[in-house]
mmCIF file of the N, C-alpha and C atoms, coordinates in Angstrom:
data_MODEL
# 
_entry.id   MODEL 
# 
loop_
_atom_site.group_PDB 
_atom_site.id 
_atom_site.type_symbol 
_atom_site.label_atom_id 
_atom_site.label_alt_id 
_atom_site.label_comp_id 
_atom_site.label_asym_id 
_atom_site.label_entity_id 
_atom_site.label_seq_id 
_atom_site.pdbx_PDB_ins_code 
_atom_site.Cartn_x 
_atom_site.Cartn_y 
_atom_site.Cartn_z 
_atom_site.occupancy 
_atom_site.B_iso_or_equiv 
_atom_site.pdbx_formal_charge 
_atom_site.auth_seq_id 
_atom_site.auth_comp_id 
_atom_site.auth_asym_id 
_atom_site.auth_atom_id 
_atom_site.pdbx_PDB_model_num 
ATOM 1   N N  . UNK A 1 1  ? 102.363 157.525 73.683  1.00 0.00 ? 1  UNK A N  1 
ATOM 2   C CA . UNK A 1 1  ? 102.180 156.121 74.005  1.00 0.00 ? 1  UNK A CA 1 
ATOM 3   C C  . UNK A 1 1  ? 103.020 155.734 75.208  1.00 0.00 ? 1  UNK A C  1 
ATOM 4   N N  . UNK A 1 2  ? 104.245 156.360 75.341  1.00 0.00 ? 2  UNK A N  1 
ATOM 5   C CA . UNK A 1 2  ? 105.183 155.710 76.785  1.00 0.00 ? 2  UNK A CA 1 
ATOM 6   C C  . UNK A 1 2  ? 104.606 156.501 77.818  1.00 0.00 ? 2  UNK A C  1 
ATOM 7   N N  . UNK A 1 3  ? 103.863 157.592 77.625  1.00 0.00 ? 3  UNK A N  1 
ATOM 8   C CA . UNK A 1 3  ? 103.485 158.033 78.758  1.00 0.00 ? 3  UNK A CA 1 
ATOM 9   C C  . UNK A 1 3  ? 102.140 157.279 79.349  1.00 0.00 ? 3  UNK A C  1 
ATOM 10  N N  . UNK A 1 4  ? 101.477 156.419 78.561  1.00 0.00 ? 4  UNK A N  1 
ATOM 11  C CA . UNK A 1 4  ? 99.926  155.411 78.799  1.00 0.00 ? 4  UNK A CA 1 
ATOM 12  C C  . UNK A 1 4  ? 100.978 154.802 79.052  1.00 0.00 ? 4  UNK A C  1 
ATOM 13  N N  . UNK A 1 5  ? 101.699 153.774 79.033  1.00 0.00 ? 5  UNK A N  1 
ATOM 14  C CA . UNK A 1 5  ? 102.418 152.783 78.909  1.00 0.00 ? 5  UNK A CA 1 
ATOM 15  C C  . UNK A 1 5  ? 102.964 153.001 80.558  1.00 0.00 ? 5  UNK A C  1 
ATOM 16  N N  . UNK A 1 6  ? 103.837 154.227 80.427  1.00 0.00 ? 6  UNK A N  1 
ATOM 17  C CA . UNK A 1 6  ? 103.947 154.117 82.543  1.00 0.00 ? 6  UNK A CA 1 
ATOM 18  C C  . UNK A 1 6  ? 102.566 154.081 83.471  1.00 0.00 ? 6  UNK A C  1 
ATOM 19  N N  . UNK A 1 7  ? 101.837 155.374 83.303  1.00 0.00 ? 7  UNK A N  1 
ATOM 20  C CA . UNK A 1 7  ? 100.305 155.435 83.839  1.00 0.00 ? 7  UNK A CA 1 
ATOM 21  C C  . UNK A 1 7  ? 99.926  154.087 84.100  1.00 0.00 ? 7  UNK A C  1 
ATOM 22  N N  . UNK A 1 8  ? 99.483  152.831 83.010  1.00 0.00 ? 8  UNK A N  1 
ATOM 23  C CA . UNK A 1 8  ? 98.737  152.080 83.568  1.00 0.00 ? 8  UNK A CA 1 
ATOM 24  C C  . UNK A 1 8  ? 99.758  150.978 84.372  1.00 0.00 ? 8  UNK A C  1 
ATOM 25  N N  . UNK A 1 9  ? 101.237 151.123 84.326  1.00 0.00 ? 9  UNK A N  1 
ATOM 26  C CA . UNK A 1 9  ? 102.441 150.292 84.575  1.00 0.00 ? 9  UNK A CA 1 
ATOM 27  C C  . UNK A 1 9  ? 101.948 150.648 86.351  1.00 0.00 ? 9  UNK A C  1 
ATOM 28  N N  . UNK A 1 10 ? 101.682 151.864 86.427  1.00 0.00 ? 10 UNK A N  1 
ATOM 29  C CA . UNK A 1 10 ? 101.950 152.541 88.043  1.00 0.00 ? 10 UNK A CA 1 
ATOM 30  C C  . UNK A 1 10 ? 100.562 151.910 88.572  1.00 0.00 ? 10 UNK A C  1 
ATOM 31  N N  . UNK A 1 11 ? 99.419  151.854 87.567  1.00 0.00 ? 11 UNK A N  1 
ATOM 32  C CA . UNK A 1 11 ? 98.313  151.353 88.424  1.00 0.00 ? 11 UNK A CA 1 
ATOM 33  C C  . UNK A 1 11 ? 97.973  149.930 88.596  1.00 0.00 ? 11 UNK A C  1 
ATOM 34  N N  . UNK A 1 12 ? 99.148  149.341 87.748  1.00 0.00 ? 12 UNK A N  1 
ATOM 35  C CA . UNK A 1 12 ? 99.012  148.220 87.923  1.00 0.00 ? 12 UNK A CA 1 
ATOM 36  C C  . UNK A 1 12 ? 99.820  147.615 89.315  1.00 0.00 ? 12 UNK A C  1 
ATOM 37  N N  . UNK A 1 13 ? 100.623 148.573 89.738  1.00 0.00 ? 13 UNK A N  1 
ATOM 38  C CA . UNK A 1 13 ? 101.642 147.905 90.713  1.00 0.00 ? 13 UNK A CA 1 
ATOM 39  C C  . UNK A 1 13 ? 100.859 148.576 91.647  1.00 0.00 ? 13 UNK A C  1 
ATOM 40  N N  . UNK A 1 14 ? 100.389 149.613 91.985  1.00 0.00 ? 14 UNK A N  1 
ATOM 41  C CA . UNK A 1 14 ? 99.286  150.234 93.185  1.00 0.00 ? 14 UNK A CA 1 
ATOM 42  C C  . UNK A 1 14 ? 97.666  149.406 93.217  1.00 0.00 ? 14 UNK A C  1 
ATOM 43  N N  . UNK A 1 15 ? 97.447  148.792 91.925  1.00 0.00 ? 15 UNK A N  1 
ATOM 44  C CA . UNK A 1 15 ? 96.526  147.248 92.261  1.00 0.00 ? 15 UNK A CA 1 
ATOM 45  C C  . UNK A 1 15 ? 96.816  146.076 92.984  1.00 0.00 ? 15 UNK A C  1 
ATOM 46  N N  . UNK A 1 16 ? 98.365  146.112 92.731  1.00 0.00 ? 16 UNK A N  1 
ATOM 47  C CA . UNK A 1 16 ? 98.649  144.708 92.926  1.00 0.00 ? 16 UNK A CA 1 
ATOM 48  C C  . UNK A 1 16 ? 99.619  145.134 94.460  1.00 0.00 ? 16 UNK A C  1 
ATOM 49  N N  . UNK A 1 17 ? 99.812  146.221 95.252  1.00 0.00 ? 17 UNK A N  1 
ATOM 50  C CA . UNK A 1 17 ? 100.107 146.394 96.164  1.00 0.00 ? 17 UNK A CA 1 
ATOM 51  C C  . UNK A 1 17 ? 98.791  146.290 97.129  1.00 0.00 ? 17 UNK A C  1 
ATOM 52  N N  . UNK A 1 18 ? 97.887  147.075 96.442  1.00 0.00 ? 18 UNK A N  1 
ATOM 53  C CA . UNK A 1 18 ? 96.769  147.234 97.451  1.00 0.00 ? 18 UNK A CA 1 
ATOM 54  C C  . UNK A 1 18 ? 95.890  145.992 97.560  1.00 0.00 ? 18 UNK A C  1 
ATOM 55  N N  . UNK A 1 19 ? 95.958  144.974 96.980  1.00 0.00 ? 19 UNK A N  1 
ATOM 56  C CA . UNK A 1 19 ? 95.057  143.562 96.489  1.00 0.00 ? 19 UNK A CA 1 
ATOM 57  C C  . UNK A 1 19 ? 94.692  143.378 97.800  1.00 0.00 ? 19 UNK A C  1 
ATOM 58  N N  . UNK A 1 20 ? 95.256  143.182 98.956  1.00 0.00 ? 20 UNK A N  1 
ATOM 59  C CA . UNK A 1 20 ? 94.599  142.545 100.466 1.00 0.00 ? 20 UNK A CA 1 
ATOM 60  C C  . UNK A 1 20 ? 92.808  144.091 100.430 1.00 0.00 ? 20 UNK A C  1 
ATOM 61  N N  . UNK A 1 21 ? 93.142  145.055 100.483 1.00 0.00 ? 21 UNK A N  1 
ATOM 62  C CA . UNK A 1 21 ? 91.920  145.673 100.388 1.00 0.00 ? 21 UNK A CA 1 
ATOM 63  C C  . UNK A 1 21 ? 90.993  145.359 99.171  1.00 0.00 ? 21 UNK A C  1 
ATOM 64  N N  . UNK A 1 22 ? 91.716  145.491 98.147  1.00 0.00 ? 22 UNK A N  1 
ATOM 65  C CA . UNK A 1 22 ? 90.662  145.266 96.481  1.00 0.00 ? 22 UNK A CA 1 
ATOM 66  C C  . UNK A 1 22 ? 89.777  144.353 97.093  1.00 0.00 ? 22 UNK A C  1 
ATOM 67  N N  . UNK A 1 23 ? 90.373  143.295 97.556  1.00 0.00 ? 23 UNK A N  1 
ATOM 68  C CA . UNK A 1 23 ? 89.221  141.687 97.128  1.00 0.00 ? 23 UNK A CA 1 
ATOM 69  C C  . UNK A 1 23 ? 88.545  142.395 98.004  1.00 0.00 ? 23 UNK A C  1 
ATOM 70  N N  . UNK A 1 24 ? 88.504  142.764 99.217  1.00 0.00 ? 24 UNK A N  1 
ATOM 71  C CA . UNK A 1 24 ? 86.854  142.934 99.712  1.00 0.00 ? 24 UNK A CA 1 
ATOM 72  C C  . UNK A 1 24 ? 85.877  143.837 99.721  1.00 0.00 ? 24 UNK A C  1 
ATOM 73  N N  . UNK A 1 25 ? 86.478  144.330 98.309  1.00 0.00 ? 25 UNK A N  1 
ATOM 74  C CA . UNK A 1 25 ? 85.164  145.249 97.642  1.00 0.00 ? 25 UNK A CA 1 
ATOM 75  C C  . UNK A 1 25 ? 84.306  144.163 97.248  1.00 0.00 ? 25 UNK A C  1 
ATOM 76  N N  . UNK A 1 26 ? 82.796  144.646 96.683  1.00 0.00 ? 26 UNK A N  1 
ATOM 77  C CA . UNK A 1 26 ? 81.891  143.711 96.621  1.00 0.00 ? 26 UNK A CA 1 
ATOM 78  C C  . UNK A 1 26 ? 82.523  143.530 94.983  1.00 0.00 ? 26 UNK A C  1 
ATOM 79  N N  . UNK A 1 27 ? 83.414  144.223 94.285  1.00 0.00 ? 27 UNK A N  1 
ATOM 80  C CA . UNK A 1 27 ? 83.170  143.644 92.761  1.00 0.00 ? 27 UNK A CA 1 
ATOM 81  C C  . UNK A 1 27 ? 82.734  142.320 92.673  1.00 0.00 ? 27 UNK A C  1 
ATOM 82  N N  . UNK A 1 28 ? 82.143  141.974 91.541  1.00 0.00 ? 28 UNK A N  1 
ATOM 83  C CA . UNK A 1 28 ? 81.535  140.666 91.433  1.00 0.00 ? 28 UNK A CA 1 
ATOM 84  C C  . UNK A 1 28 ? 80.479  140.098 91.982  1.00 0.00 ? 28 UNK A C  1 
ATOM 85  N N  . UNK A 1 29 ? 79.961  140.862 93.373  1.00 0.00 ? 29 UNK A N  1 
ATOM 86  C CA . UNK A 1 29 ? 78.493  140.215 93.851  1.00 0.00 ? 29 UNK A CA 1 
ATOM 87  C C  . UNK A 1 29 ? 78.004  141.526 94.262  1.00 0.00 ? 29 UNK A C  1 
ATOM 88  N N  . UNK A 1 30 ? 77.668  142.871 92.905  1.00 0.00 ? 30 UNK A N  1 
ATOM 89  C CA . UNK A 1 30 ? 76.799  143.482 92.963  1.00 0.00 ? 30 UNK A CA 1 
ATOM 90  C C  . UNK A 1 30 ? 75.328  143.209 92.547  1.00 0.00 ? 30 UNK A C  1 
ATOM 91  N N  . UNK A 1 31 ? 74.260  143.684 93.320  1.00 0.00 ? 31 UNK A N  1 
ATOM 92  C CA . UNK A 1 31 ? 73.056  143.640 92.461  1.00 0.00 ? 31 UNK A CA 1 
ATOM 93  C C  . UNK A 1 31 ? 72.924  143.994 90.508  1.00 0.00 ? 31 UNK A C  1 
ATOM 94  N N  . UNK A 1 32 ? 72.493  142.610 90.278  1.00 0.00 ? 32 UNK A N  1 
ATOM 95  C CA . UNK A 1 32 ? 72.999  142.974 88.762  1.00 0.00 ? 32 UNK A CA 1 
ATOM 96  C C  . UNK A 1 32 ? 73.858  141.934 88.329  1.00 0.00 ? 32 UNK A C  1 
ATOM 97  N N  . UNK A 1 33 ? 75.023  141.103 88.855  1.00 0.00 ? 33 UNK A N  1 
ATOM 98  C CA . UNK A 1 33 ? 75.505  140.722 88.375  1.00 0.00 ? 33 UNK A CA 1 
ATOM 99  C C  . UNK A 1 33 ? 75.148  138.805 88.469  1.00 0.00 ? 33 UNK A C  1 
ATOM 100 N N  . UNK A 1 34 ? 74.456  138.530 87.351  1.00 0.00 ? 34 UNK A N  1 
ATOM 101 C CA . UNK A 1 34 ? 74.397  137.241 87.010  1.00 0.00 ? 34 UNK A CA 1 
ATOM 102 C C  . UNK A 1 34 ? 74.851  136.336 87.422  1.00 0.00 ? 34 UNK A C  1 
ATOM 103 N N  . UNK A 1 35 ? 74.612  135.127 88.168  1.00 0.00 ? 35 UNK A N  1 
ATOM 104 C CA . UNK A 1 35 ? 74.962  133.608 88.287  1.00 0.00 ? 35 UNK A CA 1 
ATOM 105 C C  . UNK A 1 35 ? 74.068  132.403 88.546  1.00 0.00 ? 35 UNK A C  1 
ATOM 106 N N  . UNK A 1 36 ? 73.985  131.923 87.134  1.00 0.00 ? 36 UNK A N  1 
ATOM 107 C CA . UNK A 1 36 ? 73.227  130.655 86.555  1.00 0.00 ? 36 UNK A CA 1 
ATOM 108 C C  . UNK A 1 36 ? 74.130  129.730 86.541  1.00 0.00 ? 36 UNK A C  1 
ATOM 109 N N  . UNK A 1 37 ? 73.503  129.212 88.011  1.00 0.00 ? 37 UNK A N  1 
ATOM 110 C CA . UNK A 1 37 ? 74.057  127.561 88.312  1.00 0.00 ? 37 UNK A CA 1 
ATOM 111 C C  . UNK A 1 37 ? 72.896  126.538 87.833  1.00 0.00 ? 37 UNK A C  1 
ATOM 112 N N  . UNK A 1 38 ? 73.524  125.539 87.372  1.00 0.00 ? 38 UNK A N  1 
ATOM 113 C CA . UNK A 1 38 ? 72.456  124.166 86.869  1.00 0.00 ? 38 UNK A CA 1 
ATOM 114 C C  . UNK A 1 38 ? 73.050  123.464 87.069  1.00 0.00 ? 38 UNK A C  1 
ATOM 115 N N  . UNK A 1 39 ? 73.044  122.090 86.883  1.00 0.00 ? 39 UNK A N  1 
ATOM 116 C CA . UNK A 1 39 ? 73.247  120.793 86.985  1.00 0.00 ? 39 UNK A CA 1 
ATOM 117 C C  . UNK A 1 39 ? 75.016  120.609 86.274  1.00 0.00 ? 39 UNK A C  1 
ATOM 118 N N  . UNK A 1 40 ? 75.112  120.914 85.136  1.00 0.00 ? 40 UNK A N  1 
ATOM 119 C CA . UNK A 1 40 ? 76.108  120.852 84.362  1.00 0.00 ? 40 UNK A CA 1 
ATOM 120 C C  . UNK A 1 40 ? 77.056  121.940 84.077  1.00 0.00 ? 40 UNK A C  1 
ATOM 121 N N  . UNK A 1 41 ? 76.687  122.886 84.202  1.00 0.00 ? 41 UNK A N  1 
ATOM 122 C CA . UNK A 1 41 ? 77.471  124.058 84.348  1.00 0.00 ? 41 UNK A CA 1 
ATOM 123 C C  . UNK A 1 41 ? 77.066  125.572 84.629  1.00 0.00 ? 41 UNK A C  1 
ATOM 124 N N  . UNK A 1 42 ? 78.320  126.171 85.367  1.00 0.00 ? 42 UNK A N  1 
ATOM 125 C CA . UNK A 1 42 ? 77.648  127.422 85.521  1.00 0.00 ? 42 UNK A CA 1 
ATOM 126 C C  . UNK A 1 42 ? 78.023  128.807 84.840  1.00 0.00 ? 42 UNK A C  1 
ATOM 127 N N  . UNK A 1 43 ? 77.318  130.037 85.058  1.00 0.00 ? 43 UNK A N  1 
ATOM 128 C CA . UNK A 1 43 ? 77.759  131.005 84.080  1.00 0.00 ? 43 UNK A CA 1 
ATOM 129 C C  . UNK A 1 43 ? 77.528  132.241 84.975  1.00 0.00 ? 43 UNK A C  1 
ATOM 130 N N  . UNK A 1 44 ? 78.490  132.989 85.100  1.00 0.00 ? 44 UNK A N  1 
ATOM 131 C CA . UNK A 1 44 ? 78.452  133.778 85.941  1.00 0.00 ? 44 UNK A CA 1 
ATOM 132 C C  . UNK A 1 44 ? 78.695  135.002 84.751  1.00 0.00 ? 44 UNK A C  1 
ATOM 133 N N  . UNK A 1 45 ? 78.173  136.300 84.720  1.00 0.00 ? 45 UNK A N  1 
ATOM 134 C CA . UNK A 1 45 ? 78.146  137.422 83.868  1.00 0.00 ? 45 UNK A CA 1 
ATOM 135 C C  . UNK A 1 45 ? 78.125  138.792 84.582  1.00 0.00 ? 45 UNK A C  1 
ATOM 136 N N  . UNK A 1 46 ? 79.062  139.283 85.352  1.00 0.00 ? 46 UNK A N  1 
ATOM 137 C CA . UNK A 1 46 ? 79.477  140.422 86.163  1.00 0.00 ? 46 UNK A CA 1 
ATOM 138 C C  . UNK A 1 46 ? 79.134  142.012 84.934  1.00 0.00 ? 46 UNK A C  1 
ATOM 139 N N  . UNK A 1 47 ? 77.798  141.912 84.534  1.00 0.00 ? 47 UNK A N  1 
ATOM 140 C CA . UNK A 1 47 ? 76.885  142.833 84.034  1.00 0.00 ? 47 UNK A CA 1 
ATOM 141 C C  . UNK A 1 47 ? 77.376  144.491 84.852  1.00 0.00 ? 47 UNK A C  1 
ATOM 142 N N  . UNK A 1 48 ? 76.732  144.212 86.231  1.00 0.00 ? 48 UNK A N  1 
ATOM 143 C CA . UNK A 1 48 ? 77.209  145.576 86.618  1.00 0.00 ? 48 UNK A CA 1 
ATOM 144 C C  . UNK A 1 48 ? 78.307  146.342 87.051  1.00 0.00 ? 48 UNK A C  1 
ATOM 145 N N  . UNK A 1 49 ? 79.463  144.710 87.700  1.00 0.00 ? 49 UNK A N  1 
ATOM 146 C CA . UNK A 1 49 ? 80.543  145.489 87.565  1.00 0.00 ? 49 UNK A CA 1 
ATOM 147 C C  . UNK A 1 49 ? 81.530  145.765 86.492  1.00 0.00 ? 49 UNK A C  1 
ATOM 148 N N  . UNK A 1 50 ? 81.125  145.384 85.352  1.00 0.00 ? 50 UNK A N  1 
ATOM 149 C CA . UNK A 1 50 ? 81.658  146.032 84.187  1.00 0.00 ? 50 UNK A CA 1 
ATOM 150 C C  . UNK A 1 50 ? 81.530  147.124 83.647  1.00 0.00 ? 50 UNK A C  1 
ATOM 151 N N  . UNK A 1 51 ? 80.333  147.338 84.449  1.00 0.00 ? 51 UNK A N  1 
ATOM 152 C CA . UNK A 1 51 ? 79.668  148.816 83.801  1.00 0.00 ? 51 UNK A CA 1 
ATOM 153 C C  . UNK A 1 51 ? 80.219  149.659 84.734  1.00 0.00 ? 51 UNK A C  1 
ATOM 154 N N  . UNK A 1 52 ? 80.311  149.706 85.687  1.00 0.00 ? 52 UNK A N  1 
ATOM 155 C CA . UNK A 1 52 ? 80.709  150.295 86.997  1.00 0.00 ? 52 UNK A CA 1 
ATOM 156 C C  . UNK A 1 52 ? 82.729  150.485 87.010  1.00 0.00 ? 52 UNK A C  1 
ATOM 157 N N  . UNK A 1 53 ? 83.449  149.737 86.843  1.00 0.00 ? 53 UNK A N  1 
ATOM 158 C CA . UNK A 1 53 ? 84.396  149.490 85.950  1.00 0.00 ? 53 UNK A CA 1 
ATOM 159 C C  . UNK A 1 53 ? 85.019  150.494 84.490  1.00 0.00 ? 53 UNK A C  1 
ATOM 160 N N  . UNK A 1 54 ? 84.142  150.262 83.535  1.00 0.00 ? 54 UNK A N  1 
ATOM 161 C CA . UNK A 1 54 ? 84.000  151.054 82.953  1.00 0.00 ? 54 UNK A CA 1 
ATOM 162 C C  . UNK A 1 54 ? 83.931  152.693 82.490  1.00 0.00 ? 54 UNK A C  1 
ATOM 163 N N  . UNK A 1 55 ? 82.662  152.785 83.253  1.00 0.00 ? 55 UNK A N  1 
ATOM 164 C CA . UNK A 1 55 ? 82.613  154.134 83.792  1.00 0.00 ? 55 UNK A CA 1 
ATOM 165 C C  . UNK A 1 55 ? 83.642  155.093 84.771  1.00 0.00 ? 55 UNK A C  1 
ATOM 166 N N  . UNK A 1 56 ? 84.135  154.669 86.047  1.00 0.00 ? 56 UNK A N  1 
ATOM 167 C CA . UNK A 1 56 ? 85.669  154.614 86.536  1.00 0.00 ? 56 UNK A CA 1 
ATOM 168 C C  . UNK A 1 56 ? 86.528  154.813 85.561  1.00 0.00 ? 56 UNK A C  1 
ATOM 169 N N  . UNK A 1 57 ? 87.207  153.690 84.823  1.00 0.00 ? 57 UNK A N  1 
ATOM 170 C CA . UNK A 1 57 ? 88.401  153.872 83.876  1.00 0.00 ? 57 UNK A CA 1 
ATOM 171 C C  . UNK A 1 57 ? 87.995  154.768 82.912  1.00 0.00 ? 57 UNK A C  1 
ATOM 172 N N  . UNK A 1 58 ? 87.120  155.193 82.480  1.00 0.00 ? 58 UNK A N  1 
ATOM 173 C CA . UNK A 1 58 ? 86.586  156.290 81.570  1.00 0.00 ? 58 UNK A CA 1 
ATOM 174 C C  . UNK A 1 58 ? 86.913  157.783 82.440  1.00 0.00 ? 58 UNK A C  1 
ATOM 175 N N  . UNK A 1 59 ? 86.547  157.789 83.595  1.00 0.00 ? 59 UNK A N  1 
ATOM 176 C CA . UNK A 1 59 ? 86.899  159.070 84.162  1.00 0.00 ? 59 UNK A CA 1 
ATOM 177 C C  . UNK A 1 59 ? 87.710  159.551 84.165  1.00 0.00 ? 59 UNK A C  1 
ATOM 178 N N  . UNK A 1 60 ? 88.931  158.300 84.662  1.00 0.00 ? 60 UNK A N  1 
ATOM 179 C CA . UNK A 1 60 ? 90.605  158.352 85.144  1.00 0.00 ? 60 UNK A CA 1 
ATOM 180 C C  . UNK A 1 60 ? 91.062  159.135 83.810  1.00 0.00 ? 60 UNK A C  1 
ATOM 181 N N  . UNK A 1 61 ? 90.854  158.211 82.820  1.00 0.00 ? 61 UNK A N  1 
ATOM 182 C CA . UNK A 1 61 ? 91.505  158.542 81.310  1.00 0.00 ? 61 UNK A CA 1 
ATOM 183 C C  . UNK A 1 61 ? 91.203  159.819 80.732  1.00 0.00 ? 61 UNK A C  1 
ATOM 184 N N  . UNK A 1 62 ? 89.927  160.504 81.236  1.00 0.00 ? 62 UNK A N  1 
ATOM 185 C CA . UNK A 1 62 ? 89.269  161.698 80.295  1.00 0.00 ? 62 UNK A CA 1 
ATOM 186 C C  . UNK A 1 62 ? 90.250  162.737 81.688  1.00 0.00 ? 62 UNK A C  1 
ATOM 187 N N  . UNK A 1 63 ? 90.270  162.407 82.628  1.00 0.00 ? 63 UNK A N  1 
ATOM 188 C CA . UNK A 1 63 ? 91.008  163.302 83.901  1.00 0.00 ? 63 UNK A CA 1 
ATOM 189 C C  . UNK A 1 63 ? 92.331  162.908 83.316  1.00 0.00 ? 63 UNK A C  1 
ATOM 190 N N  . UNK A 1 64 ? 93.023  162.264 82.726  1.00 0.00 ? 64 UNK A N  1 
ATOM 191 C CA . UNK A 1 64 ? 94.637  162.196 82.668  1.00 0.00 ? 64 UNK A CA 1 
ATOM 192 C C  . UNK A 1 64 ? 94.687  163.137 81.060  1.00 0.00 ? 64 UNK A C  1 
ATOM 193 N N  . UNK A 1 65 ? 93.843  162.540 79.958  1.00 0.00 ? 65 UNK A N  1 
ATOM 194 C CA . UNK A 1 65 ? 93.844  163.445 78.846  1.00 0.00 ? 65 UNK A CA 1 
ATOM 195 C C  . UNK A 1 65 ? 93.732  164.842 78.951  1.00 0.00 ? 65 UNK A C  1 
ATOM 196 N N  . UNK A 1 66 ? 93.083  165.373 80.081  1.00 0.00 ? 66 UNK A N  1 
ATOM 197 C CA . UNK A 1 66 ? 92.559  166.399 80.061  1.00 0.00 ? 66 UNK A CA 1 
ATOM 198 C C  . UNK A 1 66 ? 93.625  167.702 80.740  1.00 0.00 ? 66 UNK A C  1 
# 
């Protein structure tokens, strides 16, 4: 567990170093990802980059277990 516990500690500070590049990945306005605007409110549902997301952190983890 302290060894997950540094791992995601390190990727969290190499996220939050690299943030000026992150944001201008398209996350959030891939084909796929939902936004229903109306009158009263809106709903935005980031469908593919969760999946996309997902799949990524699934790799990292089966490559660090492994």
């Amino acid at each position: 567990m302290n060894r997950t516990l540094i791992v995601f500690g390190i990727l969290l500070l190499v996220a939050g170093l690299g943030w000026p590049w992150l944001k201008q990945l398209p996350l959030g306005r891939l084909p796929g990802d939902l936004h229903i605007a109306r009158a009263s409110c809106r709903l935005f549902l980031p469908l593919t980059t969760c999946l996309l997301l997902s799949v990524l952190l699934s790799l990292v983890l089966w490559f660090i277990r492994k």
